[in-house]
N, CA and C of each residue as an Amber inpcrd file, in Angstrom:
protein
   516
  30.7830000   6.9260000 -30.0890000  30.5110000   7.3100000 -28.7100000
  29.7730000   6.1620000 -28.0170000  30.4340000   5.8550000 -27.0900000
  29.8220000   4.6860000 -26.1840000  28.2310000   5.3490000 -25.5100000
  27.1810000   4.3750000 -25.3870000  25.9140000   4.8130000 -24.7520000
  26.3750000   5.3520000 -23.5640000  26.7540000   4.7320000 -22.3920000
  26.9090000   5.7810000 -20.9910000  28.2010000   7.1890000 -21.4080000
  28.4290000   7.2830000 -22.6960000  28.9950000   8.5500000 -22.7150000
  27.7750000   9.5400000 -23.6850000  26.7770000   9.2880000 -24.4340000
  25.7360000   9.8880000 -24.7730000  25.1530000  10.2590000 -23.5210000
  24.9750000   9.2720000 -22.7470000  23.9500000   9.2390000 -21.0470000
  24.4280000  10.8480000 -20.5140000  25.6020000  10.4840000 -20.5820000
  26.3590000  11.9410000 -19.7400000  25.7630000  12.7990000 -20.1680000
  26.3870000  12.8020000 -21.5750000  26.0900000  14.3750000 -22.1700000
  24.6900000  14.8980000 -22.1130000  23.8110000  14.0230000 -22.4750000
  22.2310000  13.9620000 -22.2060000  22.0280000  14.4620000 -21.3260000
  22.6040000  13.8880000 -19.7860000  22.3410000  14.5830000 -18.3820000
  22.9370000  15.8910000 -18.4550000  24.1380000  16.1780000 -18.8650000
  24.7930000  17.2870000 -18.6560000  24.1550000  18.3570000 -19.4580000
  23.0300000  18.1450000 -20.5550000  22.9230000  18.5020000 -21.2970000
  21.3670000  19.8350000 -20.5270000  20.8400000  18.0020000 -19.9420000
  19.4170000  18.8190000 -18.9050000  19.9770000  19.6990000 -18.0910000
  21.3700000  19.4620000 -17.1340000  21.5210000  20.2460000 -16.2130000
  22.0670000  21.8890000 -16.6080000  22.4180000  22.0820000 -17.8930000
  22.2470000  23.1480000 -17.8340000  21.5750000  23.7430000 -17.7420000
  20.2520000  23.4530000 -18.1510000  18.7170000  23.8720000 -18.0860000
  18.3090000  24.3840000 -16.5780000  18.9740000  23.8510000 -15.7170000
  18.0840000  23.8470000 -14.4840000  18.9540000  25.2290000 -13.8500000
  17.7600000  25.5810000 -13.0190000  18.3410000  27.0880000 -12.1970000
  19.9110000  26.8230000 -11.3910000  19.4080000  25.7500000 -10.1030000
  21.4460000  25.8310000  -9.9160000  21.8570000  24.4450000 -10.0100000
  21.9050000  24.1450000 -11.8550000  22.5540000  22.9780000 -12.7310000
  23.9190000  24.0210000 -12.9190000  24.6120000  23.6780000 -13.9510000
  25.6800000  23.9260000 -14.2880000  26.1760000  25.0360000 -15.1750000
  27.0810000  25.9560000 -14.5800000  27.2920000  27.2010000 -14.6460000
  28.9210000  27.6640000 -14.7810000  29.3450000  28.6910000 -16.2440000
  30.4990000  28.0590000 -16.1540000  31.0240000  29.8280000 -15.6680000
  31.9900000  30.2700000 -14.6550000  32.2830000  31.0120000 -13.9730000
  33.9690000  31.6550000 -14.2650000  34.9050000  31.9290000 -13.7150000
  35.7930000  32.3380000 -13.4560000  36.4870000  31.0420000 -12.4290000
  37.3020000  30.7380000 -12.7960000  38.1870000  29.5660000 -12.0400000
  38.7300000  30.2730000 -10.6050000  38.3070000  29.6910000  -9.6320000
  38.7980000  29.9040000  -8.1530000  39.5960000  29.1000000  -7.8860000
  40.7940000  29.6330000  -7.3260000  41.7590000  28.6390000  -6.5620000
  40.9280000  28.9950000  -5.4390000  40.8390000  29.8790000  -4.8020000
  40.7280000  30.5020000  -3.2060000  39.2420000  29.1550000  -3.1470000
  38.1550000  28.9610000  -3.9080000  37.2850000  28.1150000  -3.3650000
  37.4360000  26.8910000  -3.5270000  38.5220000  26.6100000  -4.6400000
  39.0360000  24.9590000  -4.5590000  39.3860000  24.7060000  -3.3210000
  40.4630000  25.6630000  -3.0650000  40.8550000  25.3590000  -1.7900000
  40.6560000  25.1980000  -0.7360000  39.2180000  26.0670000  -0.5310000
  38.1210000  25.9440000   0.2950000  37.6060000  24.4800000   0.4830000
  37.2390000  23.6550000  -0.5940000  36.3510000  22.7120000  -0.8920000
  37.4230000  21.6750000  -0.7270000  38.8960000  21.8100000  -0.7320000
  40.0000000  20.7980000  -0.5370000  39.8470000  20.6070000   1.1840000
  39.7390000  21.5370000   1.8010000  39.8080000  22.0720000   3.2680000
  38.7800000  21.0300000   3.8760000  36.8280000  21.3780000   3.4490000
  35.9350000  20.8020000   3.9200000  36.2040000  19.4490000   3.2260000
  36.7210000  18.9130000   2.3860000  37.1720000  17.1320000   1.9000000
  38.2850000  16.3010000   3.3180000  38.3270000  16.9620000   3.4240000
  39.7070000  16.6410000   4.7040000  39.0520000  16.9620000   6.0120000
  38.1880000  18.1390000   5.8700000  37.8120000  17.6620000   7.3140000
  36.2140000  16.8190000   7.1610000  35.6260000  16.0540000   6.2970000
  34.4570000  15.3730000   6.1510000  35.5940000  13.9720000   6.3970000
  36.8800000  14.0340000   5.7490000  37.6880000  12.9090000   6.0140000
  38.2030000  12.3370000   7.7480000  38.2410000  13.5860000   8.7130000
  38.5450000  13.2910000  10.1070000  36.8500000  13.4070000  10.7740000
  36.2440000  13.8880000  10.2420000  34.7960000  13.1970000  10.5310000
  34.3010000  11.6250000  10.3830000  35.1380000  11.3780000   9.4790000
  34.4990000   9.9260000   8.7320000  35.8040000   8.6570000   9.9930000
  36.8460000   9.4880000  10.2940000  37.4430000   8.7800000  11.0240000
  36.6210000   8.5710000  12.3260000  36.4020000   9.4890000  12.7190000
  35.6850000   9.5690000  14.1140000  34.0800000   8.5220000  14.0920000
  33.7260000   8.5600000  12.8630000  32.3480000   8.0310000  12.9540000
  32.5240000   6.6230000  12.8690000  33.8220000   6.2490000  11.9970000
  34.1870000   4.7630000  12.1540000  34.8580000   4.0730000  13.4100000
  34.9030000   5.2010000  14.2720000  35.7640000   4.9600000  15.5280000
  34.6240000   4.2070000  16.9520000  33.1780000   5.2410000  16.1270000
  32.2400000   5.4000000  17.2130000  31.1490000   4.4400000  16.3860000
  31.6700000   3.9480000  15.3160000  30.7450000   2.6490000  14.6210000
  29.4160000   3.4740000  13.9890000  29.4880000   4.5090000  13.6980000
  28.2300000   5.8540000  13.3670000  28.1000000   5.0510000  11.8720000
  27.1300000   4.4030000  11.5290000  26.9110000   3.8640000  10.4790000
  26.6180000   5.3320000   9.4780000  25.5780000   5.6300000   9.8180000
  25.0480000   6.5950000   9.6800000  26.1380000   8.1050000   8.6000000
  26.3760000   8.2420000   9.8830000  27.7770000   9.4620000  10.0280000
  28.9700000   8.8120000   8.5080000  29.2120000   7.8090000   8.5640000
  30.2580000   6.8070000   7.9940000  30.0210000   7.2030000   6.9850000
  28.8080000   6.6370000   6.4710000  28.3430000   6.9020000   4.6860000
  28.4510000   8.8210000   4.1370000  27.9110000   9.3040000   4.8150000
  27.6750000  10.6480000   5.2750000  28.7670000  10.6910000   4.5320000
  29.7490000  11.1490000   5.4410000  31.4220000  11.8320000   5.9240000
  32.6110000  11.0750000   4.0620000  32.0270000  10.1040000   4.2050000
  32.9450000   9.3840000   3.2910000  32.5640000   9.8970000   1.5890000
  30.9980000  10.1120000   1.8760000  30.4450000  10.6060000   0.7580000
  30.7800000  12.0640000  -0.1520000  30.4170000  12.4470000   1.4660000
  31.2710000  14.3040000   1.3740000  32.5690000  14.6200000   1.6290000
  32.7900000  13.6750000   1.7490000  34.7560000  13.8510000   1.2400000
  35.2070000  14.2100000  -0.1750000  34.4820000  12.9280000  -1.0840000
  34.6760000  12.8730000  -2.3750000  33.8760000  13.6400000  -3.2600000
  32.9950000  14.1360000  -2.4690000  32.0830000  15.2750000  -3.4720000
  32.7380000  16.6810000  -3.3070000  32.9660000  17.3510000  -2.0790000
  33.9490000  18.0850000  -2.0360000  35.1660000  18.3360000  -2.9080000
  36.1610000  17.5330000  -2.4110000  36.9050000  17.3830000  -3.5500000
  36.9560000  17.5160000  -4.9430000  36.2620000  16.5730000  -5.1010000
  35.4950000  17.1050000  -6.9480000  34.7320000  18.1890000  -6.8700000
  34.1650000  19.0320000  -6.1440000  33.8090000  20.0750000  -6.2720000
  35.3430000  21.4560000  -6.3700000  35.8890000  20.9370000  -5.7410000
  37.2160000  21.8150000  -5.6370000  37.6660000  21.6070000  -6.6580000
  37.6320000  20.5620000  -7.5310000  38.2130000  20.4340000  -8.9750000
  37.3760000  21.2020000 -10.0780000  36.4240000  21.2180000  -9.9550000
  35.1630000  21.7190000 -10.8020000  35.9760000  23.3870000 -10.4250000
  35.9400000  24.0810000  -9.3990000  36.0370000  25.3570000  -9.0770000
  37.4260000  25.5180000  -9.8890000  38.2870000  24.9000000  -9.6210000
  39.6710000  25.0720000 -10.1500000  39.3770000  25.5110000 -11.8160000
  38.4640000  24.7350000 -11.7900000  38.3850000  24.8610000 -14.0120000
  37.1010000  26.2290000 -14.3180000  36.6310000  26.4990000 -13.1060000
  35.5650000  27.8480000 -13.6090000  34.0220000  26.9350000 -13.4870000
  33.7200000  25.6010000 -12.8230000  33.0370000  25.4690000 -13.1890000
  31.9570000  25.1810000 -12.0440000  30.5650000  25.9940000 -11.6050000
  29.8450000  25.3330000 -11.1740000  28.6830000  24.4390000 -11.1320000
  28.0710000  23.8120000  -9.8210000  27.0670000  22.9200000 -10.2450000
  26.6090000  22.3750000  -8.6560000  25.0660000  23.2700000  -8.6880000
  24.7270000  22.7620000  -7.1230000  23.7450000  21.8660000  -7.0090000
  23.8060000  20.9280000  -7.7710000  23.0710000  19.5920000  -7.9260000
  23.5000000  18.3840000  -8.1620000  23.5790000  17.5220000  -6.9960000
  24.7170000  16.7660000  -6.7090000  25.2010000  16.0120000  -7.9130000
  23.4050000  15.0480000  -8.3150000  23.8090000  14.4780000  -9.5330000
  24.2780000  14.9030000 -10.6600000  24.1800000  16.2370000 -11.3630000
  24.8620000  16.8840000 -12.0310000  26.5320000  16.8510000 -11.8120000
  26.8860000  17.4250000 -10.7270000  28.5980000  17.5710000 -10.4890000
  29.0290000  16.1840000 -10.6000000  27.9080000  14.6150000 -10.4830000
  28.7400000  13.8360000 -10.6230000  29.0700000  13.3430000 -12.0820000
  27.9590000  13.7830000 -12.5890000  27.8290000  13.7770000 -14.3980000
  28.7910000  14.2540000 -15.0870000  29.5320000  15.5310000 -14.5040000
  30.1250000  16.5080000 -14.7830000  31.8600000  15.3290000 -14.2890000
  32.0070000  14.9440000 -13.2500000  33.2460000  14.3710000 -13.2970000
  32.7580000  13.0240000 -14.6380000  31.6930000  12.4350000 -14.8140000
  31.8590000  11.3030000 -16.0170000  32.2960000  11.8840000 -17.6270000
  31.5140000  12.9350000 -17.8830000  31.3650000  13.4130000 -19.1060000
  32.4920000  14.1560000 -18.8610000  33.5250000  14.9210000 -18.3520000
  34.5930000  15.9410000 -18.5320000  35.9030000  15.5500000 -17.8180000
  35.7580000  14.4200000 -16.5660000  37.0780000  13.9680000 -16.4440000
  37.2600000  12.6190000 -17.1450000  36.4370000  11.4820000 -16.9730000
  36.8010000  10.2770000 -17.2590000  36.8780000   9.9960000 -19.0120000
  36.3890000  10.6900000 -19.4500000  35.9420000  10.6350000 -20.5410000
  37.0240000  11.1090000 -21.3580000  37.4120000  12.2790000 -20.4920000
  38.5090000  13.1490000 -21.2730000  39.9510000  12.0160000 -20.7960000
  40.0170000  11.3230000 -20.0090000  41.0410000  10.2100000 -19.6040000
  41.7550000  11.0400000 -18.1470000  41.4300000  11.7290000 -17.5140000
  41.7160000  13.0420000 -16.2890000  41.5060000  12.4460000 -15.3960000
  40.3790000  11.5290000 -15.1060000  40.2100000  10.6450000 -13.6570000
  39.6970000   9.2950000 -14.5030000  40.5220000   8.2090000 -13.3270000
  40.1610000   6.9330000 -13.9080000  38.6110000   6.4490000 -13.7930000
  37.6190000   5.6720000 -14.3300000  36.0370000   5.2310000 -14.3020000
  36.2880000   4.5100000 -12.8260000  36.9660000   4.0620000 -12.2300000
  36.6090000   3.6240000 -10.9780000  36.4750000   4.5030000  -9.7750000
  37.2690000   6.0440000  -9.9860000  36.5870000   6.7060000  -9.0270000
  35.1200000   7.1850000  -9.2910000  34.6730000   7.3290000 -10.3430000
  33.4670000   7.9280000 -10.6150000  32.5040000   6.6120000 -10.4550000
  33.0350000   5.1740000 -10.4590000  32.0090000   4.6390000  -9.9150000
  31.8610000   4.4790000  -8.1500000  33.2550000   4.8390000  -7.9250000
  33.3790000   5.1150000  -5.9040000  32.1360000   5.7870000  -5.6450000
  32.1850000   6.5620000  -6.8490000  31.7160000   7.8410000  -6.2180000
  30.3260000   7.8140000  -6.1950000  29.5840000   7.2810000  -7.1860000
  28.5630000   6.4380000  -7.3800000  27.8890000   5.5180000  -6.0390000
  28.8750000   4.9700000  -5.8620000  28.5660000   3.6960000  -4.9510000
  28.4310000   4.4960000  -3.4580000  29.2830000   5.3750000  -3.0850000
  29.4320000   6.2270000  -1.8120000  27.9400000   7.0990000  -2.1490000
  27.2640000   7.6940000  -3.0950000  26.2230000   8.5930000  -2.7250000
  25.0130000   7.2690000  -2.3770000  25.1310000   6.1550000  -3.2610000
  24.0660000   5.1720000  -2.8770000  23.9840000   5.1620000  -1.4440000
  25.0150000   4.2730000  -1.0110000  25.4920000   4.2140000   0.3940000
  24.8970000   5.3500000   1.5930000  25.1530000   6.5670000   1.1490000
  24.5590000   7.5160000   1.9800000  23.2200000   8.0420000   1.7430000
  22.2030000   7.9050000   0.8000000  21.1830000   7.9650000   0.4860000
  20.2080000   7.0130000   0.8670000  21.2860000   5.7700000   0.9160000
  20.5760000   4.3260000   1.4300000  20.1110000   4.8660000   3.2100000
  21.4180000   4.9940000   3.5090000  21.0890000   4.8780000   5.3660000
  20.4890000   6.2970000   5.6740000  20.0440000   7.5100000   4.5870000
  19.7310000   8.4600000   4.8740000  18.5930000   8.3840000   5.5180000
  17.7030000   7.7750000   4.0100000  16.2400000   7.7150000   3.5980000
  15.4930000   6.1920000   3.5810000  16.4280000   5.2880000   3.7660000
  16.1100000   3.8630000   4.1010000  16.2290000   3.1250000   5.6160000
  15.5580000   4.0890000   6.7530000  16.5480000   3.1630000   8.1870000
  16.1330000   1.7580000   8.2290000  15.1200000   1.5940000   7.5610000
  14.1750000   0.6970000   8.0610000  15.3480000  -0.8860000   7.2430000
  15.9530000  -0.5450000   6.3320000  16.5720000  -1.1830000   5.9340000
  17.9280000  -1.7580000   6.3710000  18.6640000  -3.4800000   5.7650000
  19.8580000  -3.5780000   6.9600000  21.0710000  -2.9030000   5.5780000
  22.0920000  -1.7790000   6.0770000  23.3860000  -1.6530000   5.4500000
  24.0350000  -2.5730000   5.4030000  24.7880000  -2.8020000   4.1630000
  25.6380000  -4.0560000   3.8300000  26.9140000  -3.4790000   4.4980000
  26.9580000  -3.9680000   5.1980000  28.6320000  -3.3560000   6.4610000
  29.8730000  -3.9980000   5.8100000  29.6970000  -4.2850000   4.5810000
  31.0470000  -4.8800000   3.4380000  31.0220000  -3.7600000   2.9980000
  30.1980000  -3.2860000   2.3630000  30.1610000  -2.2670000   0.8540000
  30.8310000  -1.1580000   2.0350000  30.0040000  -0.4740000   3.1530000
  30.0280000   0.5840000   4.0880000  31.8230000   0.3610000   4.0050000
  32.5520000  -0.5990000   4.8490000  33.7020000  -0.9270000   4.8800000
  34.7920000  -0.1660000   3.7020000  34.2140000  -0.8320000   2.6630000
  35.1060000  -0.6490000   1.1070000  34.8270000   1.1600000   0.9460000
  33.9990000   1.3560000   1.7090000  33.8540000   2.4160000   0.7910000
  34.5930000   3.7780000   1.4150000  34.0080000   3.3700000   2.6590000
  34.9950000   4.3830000   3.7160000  36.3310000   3.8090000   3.2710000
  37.4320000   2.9330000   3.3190000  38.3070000   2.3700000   3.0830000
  38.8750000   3.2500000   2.0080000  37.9370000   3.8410000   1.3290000
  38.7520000   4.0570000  -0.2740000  38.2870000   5.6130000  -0.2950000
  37.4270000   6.4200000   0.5870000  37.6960000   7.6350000   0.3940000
  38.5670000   8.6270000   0.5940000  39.2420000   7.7900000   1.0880000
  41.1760000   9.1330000   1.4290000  41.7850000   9.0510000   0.1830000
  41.9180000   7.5300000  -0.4580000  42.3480000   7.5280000  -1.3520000
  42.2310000   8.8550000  -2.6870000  40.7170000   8.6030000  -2.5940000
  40.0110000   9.5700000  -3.6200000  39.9910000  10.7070000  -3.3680000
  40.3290000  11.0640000  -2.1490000  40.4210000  13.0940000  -1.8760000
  42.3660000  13.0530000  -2.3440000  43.1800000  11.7010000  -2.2600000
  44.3730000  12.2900000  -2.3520000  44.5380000  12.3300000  -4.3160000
  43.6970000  11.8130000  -4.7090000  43.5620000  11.2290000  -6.1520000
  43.3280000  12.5810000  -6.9020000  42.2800000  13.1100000  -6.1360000
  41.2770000  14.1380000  -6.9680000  42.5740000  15.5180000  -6.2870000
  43.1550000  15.4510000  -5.5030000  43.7250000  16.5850000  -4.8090000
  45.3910000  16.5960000  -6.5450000  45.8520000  15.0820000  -6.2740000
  46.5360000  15.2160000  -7.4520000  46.1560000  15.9240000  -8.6050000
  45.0730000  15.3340000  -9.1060000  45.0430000  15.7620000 -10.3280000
  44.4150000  17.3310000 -10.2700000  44.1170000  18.4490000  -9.3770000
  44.2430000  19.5480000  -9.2180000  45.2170000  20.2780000  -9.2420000
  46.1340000  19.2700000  -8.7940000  47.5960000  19.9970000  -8.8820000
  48.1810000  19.5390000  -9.9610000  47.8070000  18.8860000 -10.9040000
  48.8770000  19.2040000 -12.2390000  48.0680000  19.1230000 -13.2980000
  46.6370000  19.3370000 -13.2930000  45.6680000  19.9620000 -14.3960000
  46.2820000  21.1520000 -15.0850000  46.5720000  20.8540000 -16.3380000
  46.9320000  22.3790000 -16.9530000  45.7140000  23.2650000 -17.5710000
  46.6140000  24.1280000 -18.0520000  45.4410000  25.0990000 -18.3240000
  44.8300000  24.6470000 -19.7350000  45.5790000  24.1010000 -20.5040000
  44.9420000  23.3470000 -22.0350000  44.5240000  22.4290000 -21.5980000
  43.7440000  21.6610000 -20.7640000  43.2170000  20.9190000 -20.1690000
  41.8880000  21.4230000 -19.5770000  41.9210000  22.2270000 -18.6320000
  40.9570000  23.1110000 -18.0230000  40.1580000  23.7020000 -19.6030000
  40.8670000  24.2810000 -20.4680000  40.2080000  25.3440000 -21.9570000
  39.2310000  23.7450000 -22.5330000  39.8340000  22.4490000 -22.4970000
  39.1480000  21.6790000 -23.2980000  38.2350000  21.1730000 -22.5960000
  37.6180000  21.4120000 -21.0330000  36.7960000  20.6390000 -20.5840000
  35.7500000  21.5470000 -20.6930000  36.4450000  22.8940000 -20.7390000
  35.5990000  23.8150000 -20.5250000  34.6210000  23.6210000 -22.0870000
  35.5400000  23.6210000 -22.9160000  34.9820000  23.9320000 -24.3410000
  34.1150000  23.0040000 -24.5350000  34.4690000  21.7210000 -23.9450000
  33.4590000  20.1280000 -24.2790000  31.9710000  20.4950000 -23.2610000
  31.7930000  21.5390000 -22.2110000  30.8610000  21.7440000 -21.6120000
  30.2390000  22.4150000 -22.2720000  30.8100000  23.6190000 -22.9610000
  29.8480000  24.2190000 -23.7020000  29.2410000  24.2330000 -24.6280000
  30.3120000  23.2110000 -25.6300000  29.2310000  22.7770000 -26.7650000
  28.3660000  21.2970000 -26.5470000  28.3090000  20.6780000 -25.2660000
  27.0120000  20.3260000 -24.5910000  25.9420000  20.7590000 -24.4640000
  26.2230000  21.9360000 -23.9950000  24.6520000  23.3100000 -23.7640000
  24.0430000  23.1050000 -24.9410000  22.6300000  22.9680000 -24.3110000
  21.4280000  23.1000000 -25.5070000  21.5410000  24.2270000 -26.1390000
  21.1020000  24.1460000 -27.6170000  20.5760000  26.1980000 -27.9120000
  19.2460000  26.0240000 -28.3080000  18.3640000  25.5070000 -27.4110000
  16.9710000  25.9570000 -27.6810000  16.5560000  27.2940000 -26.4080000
């Protein structure tokens, strides 16, 4: 096992621990679909904010495109998790790992929460208007990426991510 795949499980391991960490449910289409819905429209938000130069808005919109989305994937398999860094733990340790999404969206995805955390909680600071660029640039990509692989996730697929989550869970 590679160290950043111990890292995961480690994290994934705390977040079950936590009140709303990770929780494994009944698989929703009706709220994937929900969460496919708000990815697409954080996506014509993110158009508009790049239209109106919304630095701000940009990181935002581009961020919650791709978290959405992967949240709609998470729902599809039964699984929740209302802590951001967790759900993103949750796409390292159960998609990439399992070979389901390639390591460069999960580092997009990475790079897009920096990005919006940066211009959230940092104004005082200057945004690198390259990275901002690349990143908006590549979040349609990643809602059409993550929308694929919702649609041809099988169900022996869904049983093994599920099963690799649960024998994650602590038993203390």
């Amino acid at each position: 096992m590679k160290s950043k795949d111990k890292d995961s499980k480690s994290h994934v391991s705390w977040c079950w621990k936590q009140k709303r960490g990770i929780k494994l449910e009944e698989p929703n289409d009706n709220l994937c679909k929900a969460y496919i819905e708000k990815a697409k429209s954080a996506l014509n938000m993110l158009d508009s904010a790049i239209e109106k130069e919304e630095i701000d808005w940009i990181a935002t919109t581009a961020y919650y495109s791709r978290y959405f989305v992967l949240y709609a994937l998470l729902q599809k398999c039964g699984i929740k998790s209302e802590i951001h860094d967790c759900t993103i733990s949750l796409m390292h340790f159960l998609l990439v790992e399992e070979n389901i999404v390639e390591e460069q969206f999960y580092t997009e995805l990475l790079l897009a929460k920096e990005l919006r955390v940066d211009t959230q909680y940092y104004v005082t600071e200057q945004i690198d208007k390259e990275k901002l660029k690349t990143d908006s640039a590549t979040a349609r990509n990643f809602v059409l990426k993550m929308e694929e692989v919702i649609e041809k996730i099988t169900e022996t697929q869904i049983q093994k991510i599920k099963q690799k989550l649960t024998n994650a869970r602590p038993h203390d």
